[in-house]
VOVOFI-101612 format. One line per field, with one value per residue: residue in three letters; x, y, z negated of N, C-alpha, C, O in turn. Coordinates in pm, whole numbers. Atoms other than C-alpha are relative to their C-alpha. Layout:
# VOVOFI-101612
code c(ALA:...) $
n.c1 c(X:...) $
n.c2 c(Y:...) $
n.c3 c(Z:...) $
ca.c1 c(X:...) $
ca.c2 c(Y:...) $
ca.c3 c(Z:...) $
c.c1 c(X:...) $
c.c2 c(Y:...) $
c.c3 c(Z:...) $
o.c1 c(X:...) $
o.c2 c(Y:...) $
o.c3 c(Z:...) $
***
This chain:
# VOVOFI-101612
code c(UNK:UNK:UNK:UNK:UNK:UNK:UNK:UNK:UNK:UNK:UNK:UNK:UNK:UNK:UNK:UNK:UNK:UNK:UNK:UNK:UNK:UNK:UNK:UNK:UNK:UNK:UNK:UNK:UNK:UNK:UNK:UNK:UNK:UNK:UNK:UNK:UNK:UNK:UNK:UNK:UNK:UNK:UNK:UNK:UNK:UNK:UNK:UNK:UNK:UNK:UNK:UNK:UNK:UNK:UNK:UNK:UNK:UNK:UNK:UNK:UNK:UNK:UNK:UNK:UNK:UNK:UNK:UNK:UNK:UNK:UNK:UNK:UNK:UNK:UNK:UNK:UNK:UNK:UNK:UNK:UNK:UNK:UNK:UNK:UNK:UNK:UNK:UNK:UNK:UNK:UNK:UNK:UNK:UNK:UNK:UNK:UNK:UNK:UNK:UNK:UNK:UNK:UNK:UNK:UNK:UNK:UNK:UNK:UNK:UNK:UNK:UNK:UNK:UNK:UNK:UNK:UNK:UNK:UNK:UNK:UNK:UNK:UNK:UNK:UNK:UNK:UNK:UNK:UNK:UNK:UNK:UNK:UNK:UNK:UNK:UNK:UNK:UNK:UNK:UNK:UNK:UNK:UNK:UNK:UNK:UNK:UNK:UNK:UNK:UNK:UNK:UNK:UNK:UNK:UNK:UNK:UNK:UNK:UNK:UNK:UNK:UNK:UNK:UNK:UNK:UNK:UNK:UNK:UNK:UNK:UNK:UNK:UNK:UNK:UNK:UNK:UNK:UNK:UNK:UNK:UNK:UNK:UNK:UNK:UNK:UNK:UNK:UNK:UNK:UNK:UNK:UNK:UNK:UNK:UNK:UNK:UNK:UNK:UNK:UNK:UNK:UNK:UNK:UNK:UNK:UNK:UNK:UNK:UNK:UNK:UNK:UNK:UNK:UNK:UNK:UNK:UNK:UNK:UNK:UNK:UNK:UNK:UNK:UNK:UNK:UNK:UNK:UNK:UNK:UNK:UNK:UNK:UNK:UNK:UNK:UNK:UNK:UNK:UNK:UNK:UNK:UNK:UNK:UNK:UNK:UNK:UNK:UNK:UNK:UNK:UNK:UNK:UNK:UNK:UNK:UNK:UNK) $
n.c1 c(-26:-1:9:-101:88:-14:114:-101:117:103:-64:153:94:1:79:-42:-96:-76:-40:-133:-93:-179:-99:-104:-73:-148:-12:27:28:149:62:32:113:59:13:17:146:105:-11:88:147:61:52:94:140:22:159:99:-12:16:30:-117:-115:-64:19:-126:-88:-102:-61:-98:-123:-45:-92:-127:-64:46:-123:-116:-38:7:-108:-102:-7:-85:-172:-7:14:19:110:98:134:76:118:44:166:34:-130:-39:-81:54:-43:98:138:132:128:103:-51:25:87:151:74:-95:-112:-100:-107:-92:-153:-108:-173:-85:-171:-68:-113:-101:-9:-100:-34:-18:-143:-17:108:-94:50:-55:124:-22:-61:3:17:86:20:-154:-19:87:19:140:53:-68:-123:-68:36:133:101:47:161:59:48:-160:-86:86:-31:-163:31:94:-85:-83:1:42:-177:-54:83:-72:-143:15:27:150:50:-75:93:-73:-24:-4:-50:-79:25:-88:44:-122:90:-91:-11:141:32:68:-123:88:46:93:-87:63:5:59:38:-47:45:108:-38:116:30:74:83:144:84:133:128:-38:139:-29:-163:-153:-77:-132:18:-55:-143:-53:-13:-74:-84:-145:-88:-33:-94:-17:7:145:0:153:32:29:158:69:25:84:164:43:35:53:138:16:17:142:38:1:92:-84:-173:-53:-106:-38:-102:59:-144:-66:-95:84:130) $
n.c2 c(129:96:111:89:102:98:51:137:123:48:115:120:-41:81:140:25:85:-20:121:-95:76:1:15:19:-5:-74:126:98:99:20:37:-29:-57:65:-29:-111:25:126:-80:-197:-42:-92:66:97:-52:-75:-4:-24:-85:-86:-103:-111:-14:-15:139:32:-92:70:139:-35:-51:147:68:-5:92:123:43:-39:81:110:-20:55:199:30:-89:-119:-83:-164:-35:-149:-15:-58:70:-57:15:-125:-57:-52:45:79:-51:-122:13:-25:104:-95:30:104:3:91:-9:125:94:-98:112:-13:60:10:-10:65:-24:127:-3:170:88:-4:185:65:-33:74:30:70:110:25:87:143:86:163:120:13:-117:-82:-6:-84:-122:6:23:-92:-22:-117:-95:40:-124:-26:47:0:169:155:-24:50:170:95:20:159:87:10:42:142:7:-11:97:153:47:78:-109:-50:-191:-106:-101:-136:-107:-155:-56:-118:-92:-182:-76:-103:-25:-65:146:44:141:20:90:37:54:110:-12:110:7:139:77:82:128:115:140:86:85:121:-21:11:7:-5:-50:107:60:107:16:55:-81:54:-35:-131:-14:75:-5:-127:6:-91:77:-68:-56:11:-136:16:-11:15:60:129:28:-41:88:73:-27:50:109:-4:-51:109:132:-71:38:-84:-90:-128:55:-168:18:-112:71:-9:-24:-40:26:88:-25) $
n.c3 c(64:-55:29:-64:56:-69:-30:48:28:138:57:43:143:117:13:-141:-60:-138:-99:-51:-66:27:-92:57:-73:35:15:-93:80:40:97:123:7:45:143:45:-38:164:106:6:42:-154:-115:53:9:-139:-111:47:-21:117:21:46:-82:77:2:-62:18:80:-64:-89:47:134:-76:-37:91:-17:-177:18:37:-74:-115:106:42:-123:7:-5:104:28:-74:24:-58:12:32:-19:-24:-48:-7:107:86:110:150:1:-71:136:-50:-86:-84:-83:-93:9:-124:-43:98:34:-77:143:-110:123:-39:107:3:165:15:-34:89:86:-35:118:1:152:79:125:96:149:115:-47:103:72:-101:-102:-47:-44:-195:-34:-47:-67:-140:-59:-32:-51:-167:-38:71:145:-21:162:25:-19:156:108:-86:43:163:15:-3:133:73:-56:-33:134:115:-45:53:85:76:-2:74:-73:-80:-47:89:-95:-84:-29:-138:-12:-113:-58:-140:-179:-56:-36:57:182:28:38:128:98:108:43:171:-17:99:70:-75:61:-43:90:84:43:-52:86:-70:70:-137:-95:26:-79:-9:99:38:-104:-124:-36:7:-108:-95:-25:-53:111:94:158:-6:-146:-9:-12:-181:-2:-124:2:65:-39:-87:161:-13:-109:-5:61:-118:-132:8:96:191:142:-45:-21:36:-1:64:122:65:110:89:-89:-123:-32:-112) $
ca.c1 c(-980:-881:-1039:-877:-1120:-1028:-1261:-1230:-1484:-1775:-1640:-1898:-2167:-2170:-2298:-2291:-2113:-1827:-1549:-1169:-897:-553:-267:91:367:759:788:888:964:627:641:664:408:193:286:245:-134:-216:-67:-279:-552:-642:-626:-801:-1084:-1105:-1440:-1617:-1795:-1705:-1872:-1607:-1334:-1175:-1187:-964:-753:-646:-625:-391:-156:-185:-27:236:409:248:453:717:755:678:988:1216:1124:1236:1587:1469:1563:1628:1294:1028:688:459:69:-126:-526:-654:-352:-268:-2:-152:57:-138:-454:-785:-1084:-1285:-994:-1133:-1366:-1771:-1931:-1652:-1404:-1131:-773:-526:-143:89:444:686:1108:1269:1612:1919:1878:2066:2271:2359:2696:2806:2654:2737:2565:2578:2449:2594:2829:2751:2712:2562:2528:2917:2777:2495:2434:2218:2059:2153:2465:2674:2585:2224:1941:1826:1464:1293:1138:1529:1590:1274:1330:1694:1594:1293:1557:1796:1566:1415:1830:1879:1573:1665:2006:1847:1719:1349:1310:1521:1421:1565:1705:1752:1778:2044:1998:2260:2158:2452:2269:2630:2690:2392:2409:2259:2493:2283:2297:2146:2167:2032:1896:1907:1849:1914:1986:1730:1762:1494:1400:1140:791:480:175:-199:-537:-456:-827:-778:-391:-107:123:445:281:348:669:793:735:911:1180:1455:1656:1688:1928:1917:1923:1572:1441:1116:1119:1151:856:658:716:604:305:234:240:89:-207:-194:-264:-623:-657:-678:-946:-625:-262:-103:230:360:695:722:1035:1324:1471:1176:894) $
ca.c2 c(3404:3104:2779:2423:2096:1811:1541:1177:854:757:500:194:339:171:-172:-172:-490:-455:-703:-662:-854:-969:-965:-1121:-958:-918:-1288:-1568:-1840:-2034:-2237:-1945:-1766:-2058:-2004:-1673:-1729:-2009:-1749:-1386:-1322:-1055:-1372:-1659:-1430:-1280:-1410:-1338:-1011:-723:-439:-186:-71:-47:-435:-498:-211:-412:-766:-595:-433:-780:-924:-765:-931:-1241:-1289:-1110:-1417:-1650:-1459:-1571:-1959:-1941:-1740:-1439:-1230:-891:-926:-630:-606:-369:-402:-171:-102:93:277:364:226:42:227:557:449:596:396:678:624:312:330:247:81:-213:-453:-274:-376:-501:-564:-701:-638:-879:-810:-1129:-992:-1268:-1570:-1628:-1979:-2192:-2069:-2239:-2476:-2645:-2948:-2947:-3212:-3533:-3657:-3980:-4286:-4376:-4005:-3964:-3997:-3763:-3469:-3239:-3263:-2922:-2810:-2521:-2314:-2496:-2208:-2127:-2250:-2218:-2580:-2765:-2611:-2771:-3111:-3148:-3088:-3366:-3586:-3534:-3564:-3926:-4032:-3948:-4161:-4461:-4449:-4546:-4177:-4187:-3815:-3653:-3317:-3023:-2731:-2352:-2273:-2016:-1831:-1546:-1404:-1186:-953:-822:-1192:-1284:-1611:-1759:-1928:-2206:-2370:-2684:-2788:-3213:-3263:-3622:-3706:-4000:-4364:-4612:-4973:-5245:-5434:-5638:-5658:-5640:-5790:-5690:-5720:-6092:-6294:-6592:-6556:-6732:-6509:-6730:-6716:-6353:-6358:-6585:-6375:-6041:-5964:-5784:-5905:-5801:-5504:-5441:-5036:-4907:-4883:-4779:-4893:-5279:-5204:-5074:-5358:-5602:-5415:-5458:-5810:-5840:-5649:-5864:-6190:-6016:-6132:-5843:-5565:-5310:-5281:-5000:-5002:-4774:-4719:-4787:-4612:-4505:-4783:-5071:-5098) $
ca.c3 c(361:528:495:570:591:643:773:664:721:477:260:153:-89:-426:-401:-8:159:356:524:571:828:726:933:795:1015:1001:895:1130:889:940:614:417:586:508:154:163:284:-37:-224:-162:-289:29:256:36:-65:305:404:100:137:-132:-270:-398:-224:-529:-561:-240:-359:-640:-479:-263:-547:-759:-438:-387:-687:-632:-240:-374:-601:-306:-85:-410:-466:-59:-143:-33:-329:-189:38:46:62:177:177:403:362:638:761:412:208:-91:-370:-255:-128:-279:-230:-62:213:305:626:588:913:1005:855:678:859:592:743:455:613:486:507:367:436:429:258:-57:-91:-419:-536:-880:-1006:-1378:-1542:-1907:-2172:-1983:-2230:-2334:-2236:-1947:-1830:-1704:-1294:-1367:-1093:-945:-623:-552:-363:-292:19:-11:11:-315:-326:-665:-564:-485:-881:-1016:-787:-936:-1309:-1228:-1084:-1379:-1615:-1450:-1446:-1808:-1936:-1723:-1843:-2196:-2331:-2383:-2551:-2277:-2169:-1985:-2180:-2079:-1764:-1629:-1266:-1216:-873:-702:-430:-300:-223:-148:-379:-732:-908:-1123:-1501:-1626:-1919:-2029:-2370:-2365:-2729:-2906:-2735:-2772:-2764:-2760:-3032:-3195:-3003:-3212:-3021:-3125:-2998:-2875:-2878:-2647:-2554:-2736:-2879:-2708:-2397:-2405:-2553:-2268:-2032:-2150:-1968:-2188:-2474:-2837:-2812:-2417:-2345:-2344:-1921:-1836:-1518:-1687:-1931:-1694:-1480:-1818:-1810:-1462:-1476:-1746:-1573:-1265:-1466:-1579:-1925:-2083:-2024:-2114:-2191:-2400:-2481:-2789:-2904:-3246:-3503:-3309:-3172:-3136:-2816) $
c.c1 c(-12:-49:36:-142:24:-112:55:-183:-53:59:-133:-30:16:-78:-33:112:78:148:126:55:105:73:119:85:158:72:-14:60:-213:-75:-13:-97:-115:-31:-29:-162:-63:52:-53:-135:-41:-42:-72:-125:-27:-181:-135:21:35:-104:20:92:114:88:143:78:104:39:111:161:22:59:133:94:-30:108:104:63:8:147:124:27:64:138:-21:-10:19:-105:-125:-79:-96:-117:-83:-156:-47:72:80:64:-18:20:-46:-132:-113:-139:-104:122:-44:-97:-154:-14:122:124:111:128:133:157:116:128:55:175:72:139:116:-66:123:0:6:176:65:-70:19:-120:-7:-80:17:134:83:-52:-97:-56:109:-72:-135:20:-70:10:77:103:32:-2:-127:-83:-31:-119:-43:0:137:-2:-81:7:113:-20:-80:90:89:-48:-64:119:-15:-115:16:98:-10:-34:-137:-26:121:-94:80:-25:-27:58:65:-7:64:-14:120:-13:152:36:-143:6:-69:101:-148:78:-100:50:-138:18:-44:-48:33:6:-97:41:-116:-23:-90:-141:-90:-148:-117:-66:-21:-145:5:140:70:108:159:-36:36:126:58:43:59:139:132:30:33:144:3:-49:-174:-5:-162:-23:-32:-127:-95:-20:-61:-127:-77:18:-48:-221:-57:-66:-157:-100:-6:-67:121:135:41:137:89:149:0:190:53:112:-45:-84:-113) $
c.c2 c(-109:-148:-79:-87:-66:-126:-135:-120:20:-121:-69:79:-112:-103:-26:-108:5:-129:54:-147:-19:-54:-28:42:22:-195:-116:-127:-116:-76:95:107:-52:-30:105:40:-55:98:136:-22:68:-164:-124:45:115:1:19:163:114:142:160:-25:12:-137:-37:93:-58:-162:25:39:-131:-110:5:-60:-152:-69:35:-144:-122:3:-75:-146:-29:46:103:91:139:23:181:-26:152:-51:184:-36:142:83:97:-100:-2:89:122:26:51:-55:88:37:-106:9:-78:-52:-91:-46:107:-96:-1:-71:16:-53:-44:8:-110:35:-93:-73:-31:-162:-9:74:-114:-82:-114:-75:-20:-106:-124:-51:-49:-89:-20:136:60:34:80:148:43:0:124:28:131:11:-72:147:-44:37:-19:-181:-94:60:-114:-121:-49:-47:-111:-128:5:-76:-209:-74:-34:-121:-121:-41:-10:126:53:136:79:99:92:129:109:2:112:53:121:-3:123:39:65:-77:-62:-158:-32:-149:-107:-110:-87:-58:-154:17:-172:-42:-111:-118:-39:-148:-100:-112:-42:35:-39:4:3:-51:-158:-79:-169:-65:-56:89:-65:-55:164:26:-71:67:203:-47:55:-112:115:100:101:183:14:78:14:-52:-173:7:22:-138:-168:44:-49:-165:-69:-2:-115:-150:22:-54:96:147:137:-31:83:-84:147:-46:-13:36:48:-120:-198:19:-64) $
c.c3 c(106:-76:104:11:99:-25:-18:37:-143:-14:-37:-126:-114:8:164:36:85:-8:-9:94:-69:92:-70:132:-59:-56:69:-59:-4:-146:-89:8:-24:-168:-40:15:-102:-29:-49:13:122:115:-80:-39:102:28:-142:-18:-145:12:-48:51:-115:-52:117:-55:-50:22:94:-88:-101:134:27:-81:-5:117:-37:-70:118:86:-90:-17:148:41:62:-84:15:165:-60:87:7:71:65:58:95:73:-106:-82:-159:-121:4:-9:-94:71:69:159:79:111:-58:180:105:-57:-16:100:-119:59:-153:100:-83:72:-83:-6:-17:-129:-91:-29:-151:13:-43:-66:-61:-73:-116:-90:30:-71:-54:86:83:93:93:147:56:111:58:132:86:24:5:146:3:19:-130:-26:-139:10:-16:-129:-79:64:-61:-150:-23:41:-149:-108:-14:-31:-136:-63:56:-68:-171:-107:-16:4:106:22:22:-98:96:133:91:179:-11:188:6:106:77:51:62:-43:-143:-11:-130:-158:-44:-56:-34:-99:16:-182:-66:73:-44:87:5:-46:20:76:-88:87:-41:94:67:-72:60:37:-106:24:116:158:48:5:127:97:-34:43:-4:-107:-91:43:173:-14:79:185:39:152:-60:-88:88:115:-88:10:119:7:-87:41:53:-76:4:-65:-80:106:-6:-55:-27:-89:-96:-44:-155:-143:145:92:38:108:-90) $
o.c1 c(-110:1:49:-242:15:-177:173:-301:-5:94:-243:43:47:-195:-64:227:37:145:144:2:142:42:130:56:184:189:-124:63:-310:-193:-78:-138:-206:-127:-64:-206:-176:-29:-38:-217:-103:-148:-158:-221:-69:-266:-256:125:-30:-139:-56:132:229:202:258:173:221:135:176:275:115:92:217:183:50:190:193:168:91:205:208:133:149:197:88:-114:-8:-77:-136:-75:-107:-110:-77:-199:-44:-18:150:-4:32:-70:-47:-192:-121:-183:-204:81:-22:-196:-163:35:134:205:138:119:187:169:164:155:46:191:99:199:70:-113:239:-89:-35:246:95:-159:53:-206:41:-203:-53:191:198:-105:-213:-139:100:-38:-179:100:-152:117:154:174:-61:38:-158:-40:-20:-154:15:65:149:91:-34:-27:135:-1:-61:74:57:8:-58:68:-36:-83:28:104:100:-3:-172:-80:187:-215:165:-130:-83:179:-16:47:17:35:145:24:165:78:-176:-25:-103:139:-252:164:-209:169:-259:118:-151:-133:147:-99:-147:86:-186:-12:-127:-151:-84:-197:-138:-40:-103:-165:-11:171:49:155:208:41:78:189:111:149:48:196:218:-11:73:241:57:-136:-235:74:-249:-135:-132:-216:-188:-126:-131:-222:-172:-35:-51:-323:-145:-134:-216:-221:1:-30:110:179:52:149:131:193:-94:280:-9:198:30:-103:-229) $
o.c2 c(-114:-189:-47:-34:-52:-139:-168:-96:71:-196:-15:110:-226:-83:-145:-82:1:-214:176:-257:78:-158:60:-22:82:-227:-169:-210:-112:-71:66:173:29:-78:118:139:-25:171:196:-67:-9:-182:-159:-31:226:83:4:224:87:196:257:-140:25:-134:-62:15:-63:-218:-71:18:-150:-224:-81:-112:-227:-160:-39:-185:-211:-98:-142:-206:-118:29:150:156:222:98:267:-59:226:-145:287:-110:262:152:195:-196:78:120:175:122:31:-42:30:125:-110:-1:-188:15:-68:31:196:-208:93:-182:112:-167:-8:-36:-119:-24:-202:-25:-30:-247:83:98:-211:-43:-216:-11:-131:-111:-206:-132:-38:-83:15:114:164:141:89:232:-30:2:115:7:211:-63:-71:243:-158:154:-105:-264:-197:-14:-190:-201:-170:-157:-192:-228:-75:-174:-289:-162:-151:-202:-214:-151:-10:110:170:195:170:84:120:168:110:-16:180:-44:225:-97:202:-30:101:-42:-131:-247:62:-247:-49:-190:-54:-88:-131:66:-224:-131:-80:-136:8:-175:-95:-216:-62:157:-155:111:-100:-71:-167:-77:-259:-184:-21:115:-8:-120:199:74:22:42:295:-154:61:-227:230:43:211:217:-51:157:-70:-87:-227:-76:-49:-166:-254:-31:-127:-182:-188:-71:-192:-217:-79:-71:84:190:233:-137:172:-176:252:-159:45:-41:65:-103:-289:140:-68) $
o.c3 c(180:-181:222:-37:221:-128:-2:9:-244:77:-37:-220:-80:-22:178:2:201:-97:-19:82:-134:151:-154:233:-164:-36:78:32:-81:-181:-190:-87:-43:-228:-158:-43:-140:29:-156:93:196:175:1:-26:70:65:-123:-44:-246:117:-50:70:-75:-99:79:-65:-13:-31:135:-46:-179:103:53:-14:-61:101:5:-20:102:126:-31:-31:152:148:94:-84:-72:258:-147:206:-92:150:-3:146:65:120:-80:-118:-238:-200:-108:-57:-216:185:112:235:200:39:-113:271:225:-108:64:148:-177:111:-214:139:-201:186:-203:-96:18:-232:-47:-24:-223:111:27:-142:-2:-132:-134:-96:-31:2:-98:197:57:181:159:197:171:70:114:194:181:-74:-7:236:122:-45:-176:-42:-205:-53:-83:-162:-164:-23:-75:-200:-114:-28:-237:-159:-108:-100:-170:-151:-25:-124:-227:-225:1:98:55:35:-62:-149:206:150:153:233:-59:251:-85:201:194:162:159:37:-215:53:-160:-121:-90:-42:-32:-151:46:-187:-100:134:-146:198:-95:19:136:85:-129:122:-106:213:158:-193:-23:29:-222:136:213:228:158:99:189:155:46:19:84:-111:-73:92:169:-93:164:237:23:191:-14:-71:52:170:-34:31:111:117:-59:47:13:2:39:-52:-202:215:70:-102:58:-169:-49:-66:-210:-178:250:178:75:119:-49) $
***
């Protein structure tokens, strides 16, 4: 009879402290290895020590989906990650693999593969009035950055409530991703809601002030398309005079301030 035996390190005893390194390689983008750093768990909870190897095991396999999302918001959608503890490849690893008796070494290999551009990309929900010269930020052949999607929709929807649509808000958003092109074609869709206009001003709360001292000094007109930039600038000078310990402005029905 033949016997085999193979010989392997002592792994950290149960409740024993031990240490690991992280290394990010394969990625020469530096902002998004900077994102990819705020974003893993392995390298933000580096310097505190653990006691189960079981512990990094799984900060390691709850990363890989974590960066994977980070390679995507930067248009790397057919990136690949792998995540090695030890010289063992994460999705195998058994925690009595890990070494006792010095820092474990943890090397998350990142592949972002080409960047994918803006293809297509269709506006919907602009109208009506005051909406015809709405568009987004984003272009065709831009990269296709999670953040430029959520920057255009915050522009849009800023746009739409200027142009006299308090209750605007962004609808569904569409993302068709085409990896033999390597583009994402993109869908937004404004819910502007109902105009608003402004009417009659109802002033409380007034102790010392004269009511047509206030009125005087608004700066709209019965009817005038509702603008938060001009209320807000009413308030603020309002403020500034400082007569009044506070200043809230409420709208009141659908088409009064």
């Amino acid at each position: 009879m033949i016997l085999g035996w193979i010989l392997m390190p002592p792994s950290p005893s149960f409740g024993q402290e031990f240490s690991y390194q992280v290394e990010i390689k394969g990625a020469e983008n530096t902002e998004l290895v900077k994102t990819v750093e705020a974003s893993s768990n392995l390298v933000q909870l580096a310097k505190t020590p653990l006691t189960r190897t079981s512990i990094l095991i799984h900060r390691g396999r709850s990363d890989e989906k974590r960066i994977q999302n980070v390679l995507k918001s930067f248009g790397y959608f057919s990136g690949k990650i792998q995540i090695e503890i030890a010289g063992h490849f994460i999705k195998n690893i058994l925690p009595s693999q890990i070494p006792a008796g010095e820092p474990a070494k943890v090397v998350i290999f990142i592949s972002t593969g080409t960047v994918f551009l803006f293809n297509q990309i269709k506006l919907q929900g602009t109208d009506l009035p005051g909406l015809e010269d709405l568009s987004p930020a984003i272009k065709t052949g831009n990269v296709a950055k999670g953040q430029a999607v959520l920057d255009a929709e915050g522009e849009l929807l800023a746009r739409t409530k200027l142009a006299g649509y308090p209750h605007a808000r962004m609808g569904k958003r569409v993302l068709r991703v085409n990896r033999k092109k390597n583009t994402m074609d993109v869908i937004l869709t404004v819910v502007p809601g109902k105009s608003v206009l402004l009417g009659d001003v109802n002033i409380q709360g007034l102790e010392q002030v004269e009511r047509d001292f206030i009125f005087k000094r608004i700066p709209w007109k019965y009817g005038d398309r509702y603008d938060p930039g001009v209320l807000e600038g009413f308030r603020s000078d309002l403020s500034g005079l400082d007569l009044f310990s506070s200043i809230k402005m409420t709208q009141i029905g659908r088409a009064h301030v």
